[in-house]
C-alpha positions as CSV (number, residue, x, y, z in Angstrom):
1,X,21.3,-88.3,-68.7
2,X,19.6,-84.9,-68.3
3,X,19.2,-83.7,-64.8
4,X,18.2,-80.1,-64.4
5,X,14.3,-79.7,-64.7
6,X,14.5,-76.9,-67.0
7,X,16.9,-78.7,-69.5
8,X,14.4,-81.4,-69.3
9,X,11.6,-79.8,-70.1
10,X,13.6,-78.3,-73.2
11,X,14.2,-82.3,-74.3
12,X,10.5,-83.3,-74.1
13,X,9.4,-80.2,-76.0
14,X,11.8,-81.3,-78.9
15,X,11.2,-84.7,-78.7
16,X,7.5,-83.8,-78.7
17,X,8.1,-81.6,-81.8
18,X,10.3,-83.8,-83.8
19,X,7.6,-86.2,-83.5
20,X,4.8,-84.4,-84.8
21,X,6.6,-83.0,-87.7
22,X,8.0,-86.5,-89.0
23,X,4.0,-87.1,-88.4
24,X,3.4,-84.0,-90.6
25,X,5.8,-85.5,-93.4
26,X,9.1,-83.8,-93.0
27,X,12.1,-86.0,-93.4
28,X,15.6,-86.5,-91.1
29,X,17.3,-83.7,-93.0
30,X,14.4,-81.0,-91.9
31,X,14.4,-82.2,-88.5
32,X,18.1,-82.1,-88.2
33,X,17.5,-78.0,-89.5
34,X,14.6,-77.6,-86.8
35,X,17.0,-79.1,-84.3
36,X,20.3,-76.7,-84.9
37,X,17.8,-73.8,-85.2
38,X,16.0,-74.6,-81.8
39,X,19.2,-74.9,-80.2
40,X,21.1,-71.9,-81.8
41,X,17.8,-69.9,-80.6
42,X,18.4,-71.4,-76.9
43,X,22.4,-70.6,-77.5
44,X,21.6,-67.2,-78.4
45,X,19.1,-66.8,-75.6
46,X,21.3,-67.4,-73.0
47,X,18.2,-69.5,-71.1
48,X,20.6,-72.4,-70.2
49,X,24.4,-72.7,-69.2
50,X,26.3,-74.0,-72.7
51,X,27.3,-77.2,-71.0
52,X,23.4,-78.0,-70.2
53,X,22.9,-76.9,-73.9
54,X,25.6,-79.6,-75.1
55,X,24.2,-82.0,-73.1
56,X,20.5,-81.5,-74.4
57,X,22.5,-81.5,-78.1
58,X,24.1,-84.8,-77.3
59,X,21.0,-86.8,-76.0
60,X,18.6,-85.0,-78.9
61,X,21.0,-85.6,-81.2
62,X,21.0,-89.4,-79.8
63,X,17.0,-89.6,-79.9
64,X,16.3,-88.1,-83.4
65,X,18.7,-91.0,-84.7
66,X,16.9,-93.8,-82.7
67,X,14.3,-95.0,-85.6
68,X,12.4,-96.6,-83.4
69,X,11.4,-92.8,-82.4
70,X,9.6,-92.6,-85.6
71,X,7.7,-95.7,-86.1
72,X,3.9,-95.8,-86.3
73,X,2.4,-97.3,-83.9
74,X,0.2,-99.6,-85.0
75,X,-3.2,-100.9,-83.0
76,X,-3.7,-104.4,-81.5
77,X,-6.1,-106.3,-82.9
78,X,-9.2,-107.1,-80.4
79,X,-9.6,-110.9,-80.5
80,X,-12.9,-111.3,-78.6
């Protein structure tokens, strides 16, 4: 579980942006090279420690694996 606010903010940005571009058509291998490029640019940057940076891997790495990330979600039909 992510704690620090900033390493959190990171994860919902990423989350945010994996979704839109499985949205956009872009398959598990290109999100898998937007993730390791997002996070060698955050390794590089020095904005986080490198143990929040592992952690933020581990529980992206966790999420972009969890289909149920991807589905579409599909409306309700209104019985009235």
């Amino acid at each position: 579980m992510l704690q620090d606010s900033l390493t959190i903010r990171y994860y919902q940005r990423l989350s945010d942006n994996l979704v839109e571009l499985w949205n956009r058509g872009y398959r598990f291998d290109d999100l898998r090279l937007y993730l390791d490029g997002y996070l060698s640019a955050l390794r590089h940057a020095s904005v986080l420690e490198p143990y929040q940076i592992n952690r933020l891997e581990e529980e992206i790495t966790r999420y972009i694996y969890d289909p149920s990330n991807f589905d579409a979600v599909m409306p309700e039909p209104d019985y009235r």
